[in-house]
ROSEDO-288042 format. One record per residue: x, y, z of N, C-alpha, C in turn. Coordinates in steps of 0.05 Angstrom, whole numbers, plus 32768, in hexadecimal, padded with zeros to 4 digits. Example, Ala and Ser with C-alpha at 12.3 -4.5 7.8 and 13.67 -1.06 7.14 Angstrom:
// residues 2
81087F8E809C80F67FA6809C81087FBE809C81017FD3808E81117FEB808F81028001809D
//
This chain:
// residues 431
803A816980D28039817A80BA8053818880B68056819180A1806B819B8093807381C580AA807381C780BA807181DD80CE808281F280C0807F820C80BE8099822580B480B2821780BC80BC820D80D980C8820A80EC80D881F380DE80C681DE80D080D681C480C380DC81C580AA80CD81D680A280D281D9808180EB81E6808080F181FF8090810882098093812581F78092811E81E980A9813081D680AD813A81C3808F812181BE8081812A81A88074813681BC8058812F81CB8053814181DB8034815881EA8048815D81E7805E817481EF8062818B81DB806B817C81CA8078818A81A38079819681A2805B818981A18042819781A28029819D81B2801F81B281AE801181C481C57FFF81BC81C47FE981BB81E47FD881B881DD7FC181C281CB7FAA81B181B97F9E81C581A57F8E81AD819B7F7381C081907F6281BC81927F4381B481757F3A819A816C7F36818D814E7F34819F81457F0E81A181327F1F81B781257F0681A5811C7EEC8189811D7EEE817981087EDA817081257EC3816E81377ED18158814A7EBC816881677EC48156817B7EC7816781947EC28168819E7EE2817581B47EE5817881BD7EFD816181C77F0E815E81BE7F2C814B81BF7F36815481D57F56814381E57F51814981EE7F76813081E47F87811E81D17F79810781D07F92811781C37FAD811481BB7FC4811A81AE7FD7812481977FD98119818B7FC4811A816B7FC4811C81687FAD812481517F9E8123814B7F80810F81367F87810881287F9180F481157F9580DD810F7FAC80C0810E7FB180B781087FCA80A780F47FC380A080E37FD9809C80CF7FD4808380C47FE7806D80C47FE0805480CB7FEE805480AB7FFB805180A9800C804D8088801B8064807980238063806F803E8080805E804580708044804A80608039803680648016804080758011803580787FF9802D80947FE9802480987FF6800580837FF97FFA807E7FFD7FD9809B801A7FE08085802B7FE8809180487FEE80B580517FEE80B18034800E80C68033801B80E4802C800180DD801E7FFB80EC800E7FE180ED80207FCE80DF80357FC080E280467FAE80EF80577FB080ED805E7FD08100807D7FDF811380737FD4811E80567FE8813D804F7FEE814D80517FCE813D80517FBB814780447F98814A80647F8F813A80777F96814080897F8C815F809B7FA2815480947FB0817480A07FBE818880977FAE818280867FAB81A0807B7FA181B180917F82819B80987F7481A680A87F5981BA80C57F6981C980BF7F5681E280DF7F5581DC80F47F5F81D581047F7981CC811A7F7781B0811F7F8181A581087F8A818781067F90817E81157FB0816D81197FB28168811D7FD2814181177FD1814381047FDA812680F67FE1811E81007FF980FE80FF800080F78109801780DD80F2801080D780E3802680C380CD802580B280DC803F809A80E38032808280E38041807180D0804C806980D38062805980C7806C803E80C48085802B80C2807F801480CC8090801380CA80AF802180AE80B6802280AA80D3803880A480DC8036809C80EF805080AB8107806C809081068067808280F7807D806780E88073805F80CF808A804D80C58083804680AF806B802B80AC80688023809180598006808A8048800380A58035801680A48021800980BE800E800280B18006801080987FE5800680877FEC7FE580767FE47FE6805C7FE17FD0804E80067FBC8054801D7FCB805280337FBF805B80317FB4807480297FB28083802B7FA0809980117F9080A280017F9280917FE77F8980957FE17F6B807F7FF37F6180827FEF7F5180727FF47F3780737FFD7F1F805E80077F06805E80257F02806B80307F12805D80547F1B805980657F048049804D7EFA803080547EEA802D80677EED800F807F7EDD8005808E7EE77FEA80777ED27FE280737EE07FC880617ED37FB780727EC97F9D806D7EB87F9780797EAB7F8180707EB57F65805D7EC97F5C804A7ED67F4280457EC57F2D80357EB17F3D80277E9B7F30800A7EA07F2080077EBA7F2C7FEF7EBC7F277FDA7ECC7F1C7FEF7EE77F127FE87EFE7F047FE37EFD7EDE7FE87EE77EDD7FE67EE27EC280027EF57EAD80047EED7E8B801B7EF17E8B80137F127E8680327F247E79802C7F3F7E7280267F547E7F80267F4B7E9D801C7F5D7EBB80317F6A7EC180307F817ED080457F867EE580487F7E7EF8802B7F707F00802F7F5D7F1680417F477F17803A7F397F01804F7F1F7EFF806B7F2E7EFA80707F3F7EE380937F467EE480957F527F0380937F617F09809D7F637F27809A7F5D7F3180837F477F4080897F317F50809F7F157F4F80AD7F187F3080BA7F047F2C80D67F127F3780CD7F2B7F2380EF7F387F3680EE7F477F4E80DF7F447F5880DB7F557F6F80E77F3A7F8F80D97F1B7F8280DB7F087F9180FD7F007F9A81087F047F7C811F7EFE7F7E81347F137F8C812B7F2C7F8B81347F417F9381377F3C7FB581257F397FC181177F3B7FDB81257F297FE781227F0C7FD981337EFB7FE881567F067FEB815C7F0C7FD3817C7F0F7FD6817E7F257FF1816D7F387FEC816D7F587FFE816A7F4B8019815C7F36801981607F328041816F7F188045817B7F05803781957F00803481AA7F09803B81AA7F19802E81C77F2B803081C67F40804F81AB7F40805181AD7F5A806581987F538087819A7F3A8089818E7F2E80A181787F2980A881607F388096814C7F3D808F81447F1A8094812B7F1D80AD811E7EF880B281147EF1809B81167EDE808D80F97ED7807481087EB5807580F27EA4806980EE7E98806880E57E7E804C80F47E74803F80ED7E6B802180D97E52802D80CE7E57803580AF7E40803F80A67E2B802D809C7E36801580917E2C800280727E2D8005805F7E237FF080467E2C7FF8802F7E0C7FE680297E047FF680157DF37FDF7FF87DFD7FDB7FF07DF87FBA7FD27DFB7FBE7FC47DEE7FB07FAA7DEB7FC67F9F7DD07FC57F7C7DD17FBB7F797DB97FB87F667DBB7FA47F587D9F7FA97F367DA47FB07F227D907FC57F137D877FAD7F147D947F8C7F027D837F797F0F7D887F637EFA7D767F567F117D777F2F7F0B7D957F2F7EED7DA97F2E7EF37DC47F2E7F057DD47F307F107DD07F467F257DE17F587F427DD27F417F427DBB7F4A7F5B7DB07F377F5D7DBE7F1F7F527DC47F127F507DD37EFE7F627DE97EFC7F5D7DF87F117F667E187F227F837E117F1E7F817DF77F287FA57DFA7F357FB17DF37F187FAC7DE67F057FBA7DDC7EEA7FB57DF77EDC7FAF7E077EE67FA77E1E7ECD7FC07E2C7ED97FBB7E287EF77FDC7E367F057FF17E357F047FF27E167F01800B7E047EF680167E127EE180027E0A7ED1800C7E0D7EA780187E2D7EAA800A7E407EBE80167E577EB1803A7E617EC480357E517ED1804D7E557EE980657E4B7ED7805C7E327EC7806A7E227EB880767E367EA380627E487E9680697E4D7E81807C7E6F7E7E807E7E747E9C808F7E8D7E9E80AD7E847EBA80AA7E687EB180C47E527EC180C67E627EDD80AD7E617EEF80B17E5A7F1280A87E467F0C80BA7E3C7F2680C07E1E7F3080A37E107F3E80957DFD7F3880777DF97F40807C7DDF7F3780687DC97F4980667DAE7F4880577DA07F4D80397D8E7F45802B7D7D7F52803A7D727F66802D7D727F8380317D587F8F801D7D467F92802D7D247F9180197D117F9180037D0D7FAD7FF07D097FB47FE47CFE7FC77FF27CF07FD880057CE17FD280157CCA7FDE802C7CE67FF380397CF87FDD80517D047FED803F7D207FFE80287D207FFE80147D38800380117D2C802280077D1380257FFC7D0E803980157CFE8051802D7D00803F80497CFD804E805A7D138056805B7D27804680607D3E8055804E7D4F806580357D55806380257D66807080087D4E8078800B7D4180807FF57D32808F7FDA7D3880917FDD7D52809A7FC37D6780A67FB77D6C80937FC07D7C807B7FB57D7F80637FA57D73804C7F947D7D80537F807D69803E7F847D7380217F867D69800C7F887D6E7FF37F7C7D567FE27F5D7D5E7FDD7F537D467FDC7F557D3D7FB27F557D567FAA7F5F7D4C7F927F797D567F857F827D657F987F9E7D697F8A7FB97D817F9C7FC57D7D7F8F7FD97D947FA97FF37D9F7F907FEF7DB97F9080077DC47F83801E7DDB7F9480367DCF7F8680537DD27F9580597DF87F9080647E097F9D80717E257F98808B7E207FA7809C7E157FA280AD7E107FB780C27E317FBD80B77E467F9C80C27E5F7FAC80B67E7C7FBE80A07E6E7FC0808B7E757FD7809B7E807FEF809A7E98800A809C7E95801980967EA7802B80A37EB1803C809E7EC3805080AF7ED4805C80AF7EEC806380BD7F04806780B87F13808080C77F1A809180B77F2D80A480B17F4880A280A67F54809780957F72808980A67F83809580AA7F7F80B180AB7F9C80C880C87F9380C580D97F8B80B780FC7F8980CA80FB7F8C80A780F87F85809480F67F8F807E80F97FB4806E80DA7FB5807B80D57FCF807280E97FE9808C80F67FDA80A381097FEB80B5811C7FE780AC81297FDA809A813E7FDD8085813F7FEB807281297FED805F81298006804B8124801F805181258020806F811A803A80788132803F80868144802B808E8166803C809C81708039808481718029806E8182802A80558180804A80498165804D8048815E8065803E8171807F804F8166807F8064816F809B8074819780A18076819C8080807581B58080807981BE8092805681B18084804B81C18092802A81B780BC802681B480B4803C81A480E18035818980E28033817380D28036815B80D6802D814D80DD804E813D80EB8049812D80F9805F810B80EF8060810980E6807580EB80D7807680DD80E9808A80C180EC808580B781048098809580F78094809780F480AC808680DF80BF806580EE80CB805780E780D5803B80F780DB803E810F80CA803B810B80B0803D81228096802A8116808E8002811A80897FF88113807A7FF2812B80637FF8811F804D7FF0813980317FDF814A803C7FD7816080317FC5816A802C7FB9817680157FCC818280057FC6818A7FEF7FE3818D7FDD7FE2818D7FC58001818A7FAE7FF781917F96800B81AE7F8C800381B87F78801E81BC7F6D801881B67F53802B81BE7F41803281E67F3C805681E37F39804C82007F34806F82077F2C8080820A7F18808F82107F06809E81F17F02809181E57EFB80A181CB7EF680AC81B47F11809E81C37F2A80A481BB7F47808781B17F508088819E7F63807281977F73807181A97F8D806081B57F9A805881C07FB6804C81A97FC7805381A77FD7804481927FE2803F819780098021819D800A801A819F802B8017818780398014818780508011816F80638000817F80777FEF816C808E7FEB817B80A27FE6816680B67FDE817180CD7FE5816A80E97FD5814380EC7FDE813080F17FD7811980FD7FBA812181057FA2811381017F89811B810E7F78812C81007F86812B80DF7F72813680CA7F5B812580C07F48812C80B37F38811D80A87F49810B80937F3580ED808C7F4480E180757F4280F180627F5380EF80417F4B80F6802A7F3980E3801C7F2780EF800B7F1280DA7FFC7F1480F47FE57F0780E37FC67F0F80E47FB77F0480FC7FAF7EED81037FBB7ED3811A7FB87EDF81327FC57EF9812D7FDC7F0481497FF07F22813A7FF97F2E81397FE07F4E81297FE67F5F813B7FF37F5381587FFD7F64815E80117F58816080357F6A814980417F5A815180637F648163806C7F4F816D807F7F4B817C80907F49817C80AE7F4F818580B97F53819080DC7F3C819D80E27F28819F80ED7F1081AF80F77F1C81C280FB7F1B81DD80F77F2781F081017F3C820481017F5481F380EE7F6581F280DF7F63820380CA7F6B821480CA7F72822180AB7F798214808D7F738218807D7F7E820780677F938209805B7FA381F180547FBB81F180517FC0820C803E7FB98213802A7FB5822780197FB3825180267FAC824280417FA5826680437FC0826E804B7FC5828F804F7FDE829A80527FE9829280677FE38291807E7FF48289808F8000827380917FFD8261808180068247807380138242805B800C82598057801C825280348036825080308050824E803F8072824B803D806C82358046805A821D8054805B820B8068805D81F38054806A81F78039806481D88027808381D38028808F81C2801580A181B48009809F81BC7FEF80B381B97FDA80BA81B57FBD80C881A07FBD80BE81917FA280D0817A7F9480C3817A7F7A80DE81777F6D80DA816A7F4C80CC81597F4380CB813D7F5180BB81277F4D80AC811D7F65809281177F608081810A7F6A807C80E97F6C807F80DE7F80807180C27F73806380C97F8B804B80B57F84803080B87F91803380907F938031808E7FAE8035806B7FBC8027806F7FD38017807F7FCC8000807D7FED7FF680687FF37FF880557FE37FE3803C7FED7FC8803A7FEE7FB8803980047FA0803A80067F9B805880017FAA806E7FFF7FA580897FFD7FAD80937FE67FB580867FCC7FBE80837FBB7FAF80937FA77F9380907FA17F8280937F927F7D80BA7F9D7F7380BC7FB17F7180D27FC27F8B80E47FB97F9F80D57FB57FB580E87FB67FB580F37F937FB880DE7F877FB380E57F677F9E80F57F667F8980F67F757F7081107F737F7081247F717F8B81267F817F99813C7F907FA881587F767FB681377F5D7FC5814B7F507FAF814A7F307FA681377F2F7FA181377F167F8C81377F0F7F7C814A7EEF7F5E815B7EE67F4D81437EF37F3781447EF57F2081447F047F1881247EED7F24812E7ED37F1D810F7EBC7F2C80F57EC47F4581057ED27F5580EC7ED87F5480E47EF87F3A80E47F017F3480E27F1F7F3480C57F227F3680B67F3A7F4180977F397F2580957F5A7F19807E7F517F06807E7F717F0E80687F787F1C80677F967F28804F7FA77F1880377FAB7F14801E7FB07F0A800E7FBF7F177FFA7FD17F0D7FEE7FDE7F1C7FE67FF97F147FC67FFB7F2C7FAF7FF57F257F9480017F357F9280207F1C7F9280377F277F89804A7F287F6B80517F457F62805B7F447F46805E7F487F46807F7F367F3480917F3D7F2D80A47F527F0E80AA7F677F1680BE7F747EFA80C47F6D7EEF80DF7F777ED980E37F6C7EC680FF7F857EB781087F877EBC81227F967EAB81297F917E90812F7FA37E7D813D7F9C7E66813D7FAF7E6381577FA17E4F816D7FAE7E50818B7FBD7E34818E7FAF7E2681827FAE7E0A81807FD67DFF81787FE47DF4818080037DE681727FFA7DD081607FE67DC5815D7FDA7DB381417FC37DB581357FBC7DB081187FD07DAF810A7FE37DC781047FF87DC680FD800E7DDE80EB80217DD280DD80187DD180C380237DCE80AF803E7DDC80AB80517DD1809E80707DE1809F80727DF28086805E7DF8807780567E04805C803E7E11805980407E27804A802B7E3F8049800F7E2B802E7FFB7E2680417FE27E1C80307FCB7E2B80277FCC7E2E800C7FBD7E4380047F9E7E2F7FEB7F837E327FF57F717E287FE27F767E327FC57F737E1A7FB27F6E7E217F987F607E3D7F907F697E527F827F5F7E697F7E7F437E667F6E7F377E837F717F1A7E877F667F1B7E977F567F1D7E997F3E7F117EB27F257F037EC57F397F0A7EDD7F397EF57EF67F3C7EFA7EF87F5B7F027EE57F6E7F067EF37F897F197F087F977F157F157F9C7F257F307FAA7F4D7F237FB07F427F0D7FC27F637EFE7FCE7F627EDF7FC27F777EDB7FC67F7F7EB87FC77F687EA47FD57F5E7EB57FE07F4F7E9C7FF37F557EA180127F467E9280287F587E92803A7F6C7E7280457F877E8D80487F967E7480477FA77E6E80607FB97E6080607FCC7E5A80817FE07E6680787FEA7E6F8087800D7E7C8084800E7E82809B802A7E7A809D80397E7980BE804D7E9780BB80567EA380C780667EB780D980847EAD80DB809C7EBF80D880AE7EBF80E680B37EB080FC80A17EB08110809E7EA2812F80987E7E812D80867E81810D80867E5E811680617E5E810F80547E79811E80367E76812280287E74810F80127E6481097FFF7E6580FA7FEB7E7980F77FE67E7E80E17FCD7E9680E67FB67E9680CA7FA27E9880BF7F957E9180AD7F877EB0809F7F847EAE80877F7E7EC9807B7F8A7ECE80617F7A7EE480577F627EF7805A7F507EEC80537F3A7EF080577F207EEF80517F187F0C80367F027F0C80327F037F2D801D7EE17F3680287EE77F5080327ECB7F6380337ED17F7980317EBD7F7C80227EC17FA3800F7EB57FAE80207EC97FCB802A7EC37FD880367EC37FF980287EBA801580397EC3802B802B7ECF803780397EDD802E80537EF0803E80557F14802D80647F20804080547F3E803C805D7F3E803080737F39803B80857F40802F80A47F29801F80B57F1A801280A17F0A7FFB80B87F187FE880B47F287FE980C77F367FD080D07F317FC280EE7F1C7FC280F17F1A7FB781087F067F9780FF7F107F7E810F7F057F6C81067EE67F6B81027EE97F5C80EF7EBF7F5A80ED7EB47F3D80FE7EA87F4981117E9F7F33812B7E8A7F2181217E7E7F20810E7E6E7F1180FF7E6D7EF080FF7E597EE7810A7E697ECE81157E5E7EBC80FD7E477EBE80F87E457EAB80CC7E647EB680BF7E727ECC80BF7E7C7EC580AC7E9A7EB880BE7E9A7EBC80DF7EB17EAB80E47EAC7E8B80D97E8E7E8380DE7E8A7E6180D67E9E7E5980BD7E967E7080A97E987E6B80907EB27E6680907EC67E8480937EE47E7F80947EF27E66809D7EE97E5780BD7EE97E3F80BF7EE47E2880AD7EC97E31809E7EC87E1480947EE57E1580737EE57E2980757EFD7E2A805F7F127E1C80597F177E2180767F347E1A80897F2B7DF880857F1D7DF780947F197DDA809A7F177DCE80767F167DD680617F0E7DC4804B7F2A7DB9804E7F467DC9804B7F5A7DC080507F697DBC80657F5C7DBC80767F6C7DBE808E7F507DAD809F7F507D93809E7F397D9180B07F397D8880D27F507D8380CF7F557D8580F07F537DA081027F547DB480F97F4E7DC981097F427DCD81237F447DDE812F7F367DE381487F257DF9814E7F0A7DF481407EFE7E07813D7F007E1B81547F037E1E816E7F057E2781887F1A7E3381877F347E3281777F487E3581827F4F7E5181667F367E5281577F3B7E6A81447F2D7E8C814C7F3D7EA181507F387EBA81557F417ED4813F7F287EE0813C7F327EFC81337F4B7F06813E7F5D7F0B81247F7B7F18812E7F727F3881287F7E7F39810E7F827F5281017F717F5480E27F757F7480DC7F6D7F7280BF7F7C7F8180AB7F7E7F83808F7F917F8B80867F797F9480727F827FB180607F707FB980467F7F7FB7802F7F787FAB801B7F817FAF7FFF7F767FC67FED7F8B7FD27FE57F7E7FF17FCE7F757FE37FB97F617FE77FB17F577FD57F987F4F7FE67F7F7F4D7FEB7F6A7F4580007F527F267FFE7F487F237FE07F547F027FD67F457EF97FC67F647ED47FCA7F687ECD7FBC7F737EC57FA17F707ED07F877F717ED57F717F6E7EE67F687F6B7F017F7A7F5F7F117F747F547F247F557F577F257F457F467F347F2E7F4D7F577F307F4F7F5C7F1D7F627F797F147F667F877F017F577F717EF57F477F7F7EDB7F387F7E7EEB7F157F8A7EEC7F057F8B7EEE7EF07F897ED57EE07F727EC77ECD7F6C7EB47EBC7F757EB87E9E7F717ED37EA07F747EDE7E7F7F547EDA7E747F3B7ED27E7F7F247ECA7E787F127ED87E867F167EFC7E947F077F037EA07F0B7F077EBE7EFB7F047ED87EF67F007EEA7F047F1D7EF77F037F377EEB7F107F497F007F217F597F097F3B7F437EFA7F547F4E7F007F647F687EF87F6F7F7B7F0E7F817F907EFF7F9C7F917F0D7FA47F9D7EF07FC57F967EFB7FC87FB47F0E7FE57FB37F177FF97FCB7F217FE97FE17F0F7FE67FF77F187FEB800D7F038007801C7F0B801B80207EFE802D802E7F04803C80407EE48035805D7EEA8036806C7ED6804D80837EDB8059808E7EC4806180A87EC8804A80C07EB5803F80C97EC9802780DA7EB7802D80EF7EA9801A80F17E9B802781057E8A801881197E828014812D7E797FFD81497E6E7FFF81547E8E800A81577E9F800981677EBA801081897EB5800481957EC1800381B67EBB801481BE7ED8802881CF7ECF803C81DF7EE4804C81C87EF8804281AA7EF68056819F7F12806C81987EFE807E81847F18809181737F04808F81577F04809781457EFC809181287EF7808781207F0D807281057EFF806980FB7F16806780D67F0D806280CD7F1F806680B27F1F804880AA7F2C8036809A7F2A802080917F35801D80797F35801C80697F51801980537F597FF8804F7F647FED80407F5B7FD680327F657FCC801F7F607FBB80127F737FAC7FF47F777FC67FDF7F7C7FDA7FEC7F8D7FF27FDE7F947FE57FC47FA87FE07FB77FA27FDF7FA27FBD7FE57F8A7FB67FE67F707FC67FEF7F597FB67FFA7F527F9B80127F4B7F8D80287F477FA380317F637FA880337F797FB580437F8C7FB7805A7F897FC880587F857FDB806E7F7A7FEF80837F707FEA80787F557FCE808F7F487FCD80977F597FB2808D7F667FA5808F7F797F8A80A27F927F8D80A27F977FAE80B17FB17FB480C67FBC7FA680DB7FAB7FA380F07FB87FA380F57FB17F7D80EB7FA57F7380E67FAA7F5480D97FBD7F4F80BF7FC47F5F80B27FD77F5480C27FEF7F5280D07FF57F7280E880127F6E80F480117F5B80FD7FFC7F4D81187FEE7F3681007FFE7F1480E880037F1A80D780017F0880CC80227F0B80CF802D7F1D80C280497F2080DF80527F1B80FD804F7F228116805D7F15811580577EF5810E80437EEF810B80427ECD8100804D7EC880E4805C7ED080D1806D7EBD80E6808B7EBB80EB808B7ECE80FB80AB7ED8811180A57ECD812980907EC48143809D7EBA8144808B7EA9813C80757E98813880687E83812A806C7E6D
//
């Protein structure tokens, strides 16, 4: 938490100084920045960068990208699939291109893999020509392959009516990634402050206040978005009250805490209720088959993810996932031991992959997606089934704070969206 002892420290660490975008500010900070996964992490580093800025990136636990940022595929997604007019698709297009040059240039492991997806009936074939045509029509690079070159390059792979090409598909390592935007950051002046979970943020002369308190608070939910400590005083009573921060601007990139946090600032009409797709992954022990390319099933109108799919690691390893089960809270992440629905995930695997080894598949890990709607779909048709884009706003009608920025239902592609999206939260603020 934010202690007399640190707060001190940090308005006296900075000197008074004059934010280049708007009018003169003495709060602490010109910017804070609620969440360090990659989204977060990427927004800090973009705002440091303006004339005069001093960022302070919050964050609940004791490192960065431990929730939905590292819980995931890590895969660059090609934004094949958000349909057109999204923010999903524009910043996954520039976000893809971004990412690659950014760990290019800066040593960052990734991987241009490529990805096929495949398709066991004319049904499904369907899926993938609907994929095609639109991939086609906002020029990423995408290609039938024949049966003939399907079953010469990848052997293992069954693709019984069809197989489509992403050749700019690939893969990233999350954690050597997001530890780059986090020394990029600190190195340019920005201050990250770690086991800080919110507690409460109130507007009050054109400045944000903002509490934190101690690791081992209750979660926030949307009904009591501020946690609590058994015992604990509230952030609010006197002996607490010098114990906050000031900053000018807010962005709110909590992630899975996202919704909770907007609760936090805004009337009771504009209240947001979270939901949660947990996906479990599986490893695989087995050295055959492994395909040298990320294989993903023809998508479904209205399902939560992609499907579950293969994608390999940095290391080489195979691993299969997500699956989707709605859950209500943030942190059930522990695998679901359910052995009908391990059959099932197997038989998945096996439609395309039928050599498998059923024996040789285990619960790994699980990862949660912030979702805005329960069912919500991942595939955009334009015909229904679910889908919502990014919300990313600079809000407006707010009483006594100062600007704010609100990020939610960040998940797929976010990762690979990162660093466009920062490119996209400095536009709302100085464009």
């Amino acid at each position: 938490m934010f202690s007399r002892r640190t707060v001190s420290a940090l308005r006296h660490y900075h000197p008074s100084r004059h934010f280049s975008s708007t009018t003169k500010t003495q709060a602490d900070f010109t910017h804070a920045v609620i969440g360090a996964g990659a989204v977060g992490l990427a927004i800090a580093r973009r705002l440091q960068q303006v004339e005069g800025a001093q960022v302070v990136l919050i964050e609940k636990h004791g490192m960065v990208g431990t929730e939905t940022s590292s819980r995931n595929s890590e895969v660059i997604h090609a934004g094949i699939y958000y349909g057109h007019d999204t923010l999903k698709t524009k910043l996954c297009l520039q976000g893809k291109e971004m990412l690659y040059d950014l760990c290019a240039k800066n040593g960052i492991p990734y991987m241009n893999c490529g990805k096929w997806i495949v398709a066991q009936t004319d049904e499904s074939m369907d899926a993938l020509q609907s994929v095609h045509d639109f991939a086609k029509s906002i020029d990423v690079p995408i290609r039938f392959i024949s049966r003939e070159e399907a079953q010469r390059r990848e052997p293992d792979v069954r693709a019984q009516a069809g197989a489509l090409e992403s050749p700019s598909t690939g893969i990233v390592d999350s954690h050597t990634y997001m530890q780059f935007l986090q020394g990029d950051f600190e190195e340019a002046g920005g201050t990250t402050a770690l086991a800080s979970p919110v507690t409460r943020i109130a507007g009050h002369t054109n400045e944000w206040k903002i509490w934190t308190a101690p690791p081992g608070t209750s979660e926030p939910t949307p009904s009591s978005p501020s946690p609590q400590t058994p015992g604990q005083n509230p952030p609010e009573s006197g002996n607490e009250e010098d114990a906050f921060i000031t900053a000018s601007t807010l962005i709110n990139s909590a992630g899975l805490h996202a919704c909770a946090t907007n609760n936090m600032v805004l009337p009771t009409s504009r209240h947001r209720t979270p939901y949660f797709a947990k996906g479990t992954y599986f490893s695989y022990s087995k050295s055959h088959p492994k395909p040298s390319t990320l294989i993903y099933p023809a998508p479904i109108p209205g399902h939560g993810g992609l499907g579950t799919h293969l994608t390999l690691d940095m290391g080489g390893r195979v691993r299969f996932g997500p699956d989707v089960e709605w859950v209500d809270s943030p942190n059930d992440l522990s695998p679901n031991p359910d052995r009908a629905r391990l059959r099932t995930t197997i038989e998945d695997i096996k439609s395309y992959l039928p050599g498998l080894d059923a024996d040789a598949v285990a619960l790994d890990y699980c990862g949660i997606r912030p979702k805005l709607a329960r069912g919500a779909g991942a595939l955009n048709t334009g015909k229904g089934g679910g889908f919502i884009d990014f919300y990313i706003e600079k809000e407006e009608g707010l009483e006594g704070g100062g600007e704010m920025v609100n990020l939610l239902g960040i998940e797929s592609p976010g990762l690979t969206s990162s660093l466009a999206i920062a490119e996209y939260v400095y536009g709302l603020l100085y464009r």
